[in-house]
C-alpha positions in Angstrom: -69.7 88.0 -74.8 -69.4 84.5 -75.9 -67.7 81.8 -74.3 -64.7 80.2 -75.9 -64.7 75.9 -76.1 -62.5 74.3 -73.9 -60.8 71.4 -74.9 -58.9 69.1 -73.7 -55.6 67.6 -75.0 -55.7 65.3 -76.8 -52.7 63.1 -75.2 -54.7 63.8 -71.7 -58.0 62.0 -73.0 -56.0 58.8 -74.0 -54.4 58.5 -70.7 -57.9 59.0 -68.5 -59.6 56.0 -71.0 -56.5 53.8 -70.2 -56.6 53.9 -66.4 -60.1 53.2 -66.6 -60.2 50.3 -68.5 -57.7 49.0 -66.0 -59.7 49.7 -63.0 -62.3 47.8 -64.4 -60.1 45.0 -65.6 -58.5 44.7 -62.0 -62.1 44.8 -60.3 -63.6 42.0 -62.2 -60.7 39.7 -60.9 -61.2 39.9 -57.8 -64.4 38.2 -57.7 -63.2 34.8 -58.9 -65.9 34.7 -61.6 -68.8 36.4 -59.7 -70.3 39.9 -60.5 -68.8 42.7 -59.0 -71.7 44.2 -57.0 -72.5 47.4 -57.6 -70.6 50.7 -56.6 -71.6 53.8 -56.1 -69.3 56.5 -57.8 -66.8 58.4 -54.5 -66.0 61.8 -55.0 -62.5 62.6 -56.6 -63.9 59.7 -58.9 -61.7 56.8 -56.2 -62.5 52.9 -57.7 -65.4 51.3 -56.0 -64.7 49.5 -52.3 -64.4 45.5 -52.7 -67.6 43.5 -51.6 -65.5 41.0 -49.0 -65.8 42.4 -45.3 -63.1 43.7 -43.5 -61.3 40.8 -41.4 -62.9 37.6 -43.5 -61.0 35.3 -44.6 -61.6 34.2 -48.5 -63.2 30.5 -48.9 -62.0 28.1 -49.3 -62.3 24.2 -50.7 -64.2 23.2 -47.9 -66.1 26.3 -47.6 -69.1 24.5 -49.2 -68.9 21.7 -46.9 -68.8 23.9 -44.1 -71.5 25.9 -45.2 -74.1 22.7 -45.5 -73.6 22.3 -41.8 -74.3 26.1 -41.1 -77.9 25.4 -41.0 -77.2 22.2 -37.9 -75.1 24.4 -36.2 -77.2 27.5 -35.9 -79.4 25.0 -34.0 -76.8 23.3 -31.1 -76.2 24.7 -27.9 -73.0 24.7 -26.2 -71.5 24.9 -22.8 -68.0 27.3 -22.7 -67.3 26.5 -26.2 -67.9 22.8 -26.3 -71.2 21.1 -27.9 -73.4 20.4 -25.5 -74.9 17.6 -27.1 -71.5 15.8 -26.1 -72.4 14.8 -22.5 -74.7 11.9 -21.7 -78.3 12.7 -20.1 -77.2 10.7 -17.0 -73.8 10.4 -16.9 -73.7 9.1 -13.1 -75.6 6.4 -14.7 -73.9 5.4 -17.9 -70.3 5.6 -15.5 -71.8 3.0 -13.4 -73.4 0.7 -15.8 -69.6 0.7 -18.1 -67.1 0.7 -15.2 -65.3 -2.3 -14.1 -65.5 -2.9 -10.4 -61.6 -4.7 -8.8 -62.6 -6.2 -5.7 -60.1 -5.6 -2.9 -59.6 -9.1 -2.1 -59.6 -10.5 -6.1 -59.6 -14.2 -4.5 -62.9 -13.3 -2.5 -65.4 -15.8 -2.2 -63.4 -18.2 -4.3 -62.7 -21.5 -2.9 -65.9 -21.8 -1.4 -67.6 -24.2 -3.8 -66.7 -27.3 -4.3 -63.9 -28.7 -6.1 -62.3 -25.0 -6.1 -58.6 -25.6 -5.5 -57.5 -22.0 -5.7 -54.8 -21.5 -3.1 -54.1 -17.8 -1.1 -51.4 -16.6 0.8 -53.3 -16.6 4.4 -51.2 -19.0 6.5 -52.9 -22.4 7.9 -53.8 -21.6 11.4 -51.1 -23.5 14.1 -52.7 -26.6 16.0 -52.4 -25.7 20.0 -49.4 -27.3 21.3 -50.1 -30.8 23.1 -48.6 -30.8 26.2 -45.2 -31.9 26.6 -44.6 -35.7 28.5 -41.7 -35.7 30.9 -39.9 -38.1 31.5 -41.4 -39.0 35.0 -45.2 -39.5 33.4 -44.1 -41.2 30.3 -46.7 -44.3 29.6 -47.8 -43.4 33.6 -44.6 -44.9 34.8 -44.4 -45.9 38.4 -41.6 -46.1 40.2 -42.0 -50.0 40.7 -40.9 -50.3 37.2 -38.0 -48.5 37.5 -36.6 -49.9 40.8 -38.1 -52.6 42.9 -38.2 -52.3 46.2 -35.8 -55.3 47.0 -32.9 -53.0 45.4 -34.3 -49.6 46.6 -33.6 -51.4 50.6 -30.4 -52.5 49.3 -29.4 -49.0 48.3 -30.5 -47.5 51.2 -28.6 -49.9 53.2 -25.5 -48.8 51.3 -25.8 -45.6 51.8 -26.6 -45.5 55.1 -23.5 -47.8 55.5 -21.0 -45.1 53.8 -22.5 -42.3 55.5 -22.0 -44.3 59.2 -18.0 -44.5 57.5 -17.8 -41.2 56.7 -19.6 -39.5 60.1 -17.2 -41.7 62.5 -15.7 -38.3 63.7 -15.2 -34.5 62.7 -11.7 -35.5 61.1 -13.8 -38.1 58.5 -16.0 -35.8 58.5 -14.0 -33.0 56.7 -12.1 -35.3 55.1 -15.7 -36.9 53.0 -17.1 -33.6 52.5 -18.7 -34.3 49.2 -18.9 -37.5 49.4 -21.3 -36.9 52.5 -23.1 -34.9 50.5 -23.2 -36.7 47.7 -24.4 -40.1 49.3 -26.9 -38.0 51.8 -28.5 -36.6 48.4 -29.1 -39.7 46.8 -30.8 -41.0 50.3 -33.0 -38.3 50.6 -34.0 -38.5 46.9 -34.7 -42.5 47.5 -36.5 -41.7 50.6 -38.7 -39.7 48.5 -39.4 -42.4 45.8 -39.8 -44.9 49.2 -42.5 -42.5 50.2 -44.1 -42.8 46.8 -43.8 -46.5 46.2 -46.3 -49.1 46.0 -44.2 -51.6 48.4 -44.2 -52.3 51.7 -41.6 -51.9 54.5 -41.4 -51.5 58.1 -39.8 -48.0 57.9 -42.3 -46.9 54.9 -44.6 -44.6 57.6 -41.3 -42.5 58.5 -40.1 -42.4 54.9 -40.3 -38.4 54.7 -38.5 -38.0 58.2 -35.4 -40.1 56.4 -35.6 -37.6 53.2 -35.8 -34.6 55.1 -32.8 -35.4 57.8 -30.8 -36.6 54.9 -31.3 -33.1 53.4 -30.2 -32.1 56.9 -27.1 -34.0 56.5 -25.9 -32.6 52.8 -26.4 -29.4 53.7 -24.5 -29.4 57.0 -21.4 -31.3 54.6 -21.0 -28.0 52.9 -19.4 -26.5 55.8 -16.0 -27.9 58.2 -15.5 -28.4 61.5 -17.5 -29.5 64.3 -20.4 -27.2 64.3 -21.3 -28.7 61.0 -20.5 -31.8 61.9 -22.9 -32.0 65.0 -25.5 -30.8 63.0 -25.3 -33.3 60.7 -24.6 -36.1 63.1 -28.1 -36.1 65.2 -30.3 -36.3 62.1 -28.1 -39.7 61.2 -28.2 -41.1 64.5 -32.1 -41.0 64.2 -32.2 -42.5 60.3 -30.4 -45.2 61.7 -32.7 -46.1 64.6 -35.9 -45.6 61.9 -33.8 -48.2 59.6 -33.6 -50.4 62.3 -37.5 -50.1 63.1 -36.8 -47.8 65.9 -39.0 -44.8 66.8 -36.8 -41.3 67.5 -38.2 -38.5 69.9 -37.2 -35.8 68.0 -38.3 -35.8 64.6 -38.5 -32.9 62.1 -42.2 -31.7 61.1 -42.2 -33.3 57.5 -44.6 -32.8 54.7 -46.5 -36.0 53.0 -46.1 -35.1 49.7 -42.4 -35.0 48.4 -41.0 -32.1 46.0 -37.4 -33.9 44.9 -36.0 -30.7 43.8 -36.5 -28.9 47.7 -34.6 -32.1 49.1 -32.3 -33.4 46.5 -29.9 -31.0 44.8 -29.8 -32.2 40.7 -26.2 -30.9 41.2 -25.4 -33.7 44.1 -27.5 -36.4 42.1 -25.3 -36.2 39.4 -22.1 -37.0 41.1 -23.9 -40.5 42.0 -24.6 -40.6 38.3 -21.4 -40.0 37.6 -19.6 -42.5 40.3 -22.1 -44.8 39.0 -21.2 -44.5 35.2 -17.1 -44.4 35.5 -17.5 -47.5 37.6 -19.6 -49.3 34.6 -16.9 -48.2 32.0 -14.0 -48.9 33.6 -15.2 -52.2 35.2 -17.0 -53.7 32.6 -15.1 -54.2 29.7 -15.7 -58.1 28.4 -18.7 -60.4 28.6 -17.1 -62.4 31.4 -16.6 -59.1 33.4 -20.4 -58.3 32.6 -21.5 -62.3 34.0 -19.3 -61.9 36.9 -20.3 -58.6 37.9 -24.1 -59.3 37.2 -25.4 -57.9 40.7 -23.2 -55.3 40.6 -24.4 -54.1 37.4 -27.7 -54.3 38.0 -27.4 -52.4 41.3 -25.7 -49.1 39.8 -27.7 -48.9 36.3 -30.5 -49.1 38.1 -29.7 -45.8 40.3 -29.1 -44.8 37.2 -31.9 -45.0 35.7 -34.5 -43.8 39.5 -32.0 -40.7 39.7 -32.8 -40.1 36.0 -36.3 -40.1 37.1 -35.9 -38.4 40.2 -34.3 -35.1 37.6 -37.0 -34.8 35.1 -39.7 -34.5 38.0 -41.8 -30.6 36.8 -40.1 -29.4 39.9 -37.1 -29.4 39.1 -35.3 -25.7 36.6 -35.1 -26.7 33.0 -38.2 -29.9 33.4 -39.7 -27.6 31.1 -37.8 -27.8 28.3 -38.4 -30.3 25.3 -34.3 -31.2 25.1 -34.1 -31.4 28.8 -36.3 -34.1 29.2 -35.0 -35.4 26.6 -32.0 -36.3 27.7 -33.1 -37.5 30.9 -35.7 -40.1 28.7 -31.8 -41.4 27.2 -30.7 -41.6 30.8 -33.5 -43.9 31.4 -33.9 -46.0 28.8 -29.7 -46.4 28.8 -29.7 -47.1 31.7 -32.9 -49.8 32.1 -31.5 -51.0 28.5 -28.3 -52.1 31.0 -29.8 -53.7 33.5 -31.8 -55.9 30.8 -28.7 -56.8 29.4 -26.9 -57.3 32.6 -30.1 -60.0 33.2 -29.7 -61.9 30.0 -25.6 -61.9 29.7 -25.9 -59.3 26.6 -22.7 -57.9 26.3 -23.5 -56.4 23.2 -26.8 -54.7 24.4 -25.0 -53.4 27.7 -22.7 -51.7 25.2 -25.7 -50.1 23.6 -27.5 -49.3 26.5 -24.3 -47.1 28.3 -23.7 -45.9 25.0 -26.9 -44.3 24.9 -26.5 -43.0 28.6 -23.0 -41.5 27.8 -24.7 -39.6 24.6 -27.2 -37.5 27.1 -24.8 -36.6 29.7 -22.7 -35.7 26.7 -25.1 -33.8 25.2 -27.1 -32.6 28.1 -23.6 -31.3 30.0 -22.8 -28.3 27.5 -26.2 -27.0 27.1 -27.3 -27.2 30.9 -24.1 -28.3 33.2 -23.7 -24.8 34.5 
């Protein structure tokens, strides 16, 4: 039996050549010039598989830069990704050595050298406080040159002369109440400065009885009637007989030393001042008046002036206090600049001098009166 040729049609062969030469065409543009490798023929006669892994990305125009360091790279290490070659060998080191250290003071150590003027904000430290001069210790002062004892006599001889008024019976008595205690103030702050002074006077041993009894005396005047007028009435009876050069049995047990401010309320001393200081205004008002009232003058600016003295003593409240004394300094000095005037007919420097005495107790009244 023989086998009859099979053939194929004709318009079947054309079509097979064309698809073929596509195939090819379409494989040898892929490579972008280079030859196609070779492929192994798949069953059902399927087009060779294209060279390029799966996933890759085609090159690029840097791709030949990138692949001249391939061969350096293969070679570095790295540390989560990151070069390693990155970090310094001793980077503790190279930190210390590049950093810039800020001191905490920036002006440390400056100023130290000299002719370094650079200034800071550190405060000069405060000198200690001198002590503060009162008005009593100012150039050592002693009571000698502030009354002499010729006019401290005389004005204990007036006093004791008004009080002997003014105790005649309990009906004068309540009738000078502050007056009493007024004048018996000012005696017992004299009798203090007596006990103090450098001169010399029969009744000088027996000074502190005087202050003390006189003390008795302006305390008792704060009271009426008779009790309080017998109590103040022994304690005069014996300054007089002292006054006189007279010894008294009883006497009171009397320190040395005086403290003003225990004997001599400032409150009572200032009514004197006050007396003292009406009586110069209204008195005094020409040159004549000051010439004919010379003694006078001299007498009451010069109480004036010890009672301003007697105040500022440490004892006393307030002696403390830098205004306080000085008021009582203008007090002094007012009053001394009086009595120098007074000496030397200087109307004009009297005016100067009570001026300057009216401007403390102006001043000093608001701020320590009450």
């Amino acid at each position: 039996m023989s086998l009859s040729v099979f053939r194929f049609p004709a318009s079947v062969f054309h079509a097979f050549c064309l698809g073929s030469c596509l195939l090819v065409s379409g494989l040898s543009g892929c490579g972008g010039g280079d030859e196609p490798a070779p492929s192994e023929p798949a069953a059902g006669n399927a087009p060779a598989a294209d060279s390029t892994p799966a996933g890759s990305e085609p090159k690029t125009a840097n791709s030949d830069k990138e692949d001249s360091q391939d061969d350096s790279a293969e070679d570095r290490k790295y540390v989560d990704g990151i070069p390693y070659d990155v970090f310094y060998d001793q980077p503790l080191t190279v930190a210390a050595e590049n950093q810039t250290v800020v001191p905490s003071n920036p002006l440390a150590g400056m100023g130290t050298s000299p002719g370094n003027t650079v200034a800071t904000n550190t405060p000069p430290a405060k000198p200690e406080p001198e002590p503060m001069p009162t008005a009593s210790d100012e150039g050592s002062r002693e009571w000698k040159e502030i009354i002499s004892q010729e006019l401290l006599l005389e004005e204990v001889m007036r006093l004791r002369n008004a009080l002997t008024a003014s105790l005649q019976s309990v009906g004068s008595f309540n009738r000078e109440l502050l007056n009493i205690q007024a004048d018996a103030s000012v005696l017992a702050a004299l009798a203090g400065v007596a006990t103090e002074h450098d001169g010399d006077f029969t009744w000088k041993d027996k000074a502190k009885y005087v202050r003390d009894m006189s003390y008795t005396i302006a305390m008792a005047a704060e009271s009426r009637g008779r009790p309080a007028y017998e109590t103040a009435e022994g304690p005069f009876l014996n300054i007089v007989e002292i006054l006189s050069g007279g010894s008294p049995a009883e006497l009171p047990d009397s320190a040395d030393e005086t403290s003003f401010s225990e004997i001599a309320e400032r409150n009572m001393l200032m009514k004197q001042v006050k007396i003292n200081a009406d009586w110069l205004q209204t008195t005094i008002s020409t040159e004549e008046d000051l010439k004919n009232k010379k003694d006078d003058v001299i007498s009451k600016a010069t109480i004036l002036a010890t009672i301003g003295s007697v105040i500022a003593e440490e004892d006393y409240v307030f002696a403390d206090e830098e205004n306080y004394q000085s008021y009582c300094r203008e007090l002094i000095e007012g009053s001394l600049k009086v009595v120098d005037s007074a000496k030397n007919d200087d109307y004009e420097g009297f005016q100067q001098g009570f001026d300057l005495m009216n401007k403390s107790c102006s001043d000093c009244h608001p701020e320590y009166l009450n």
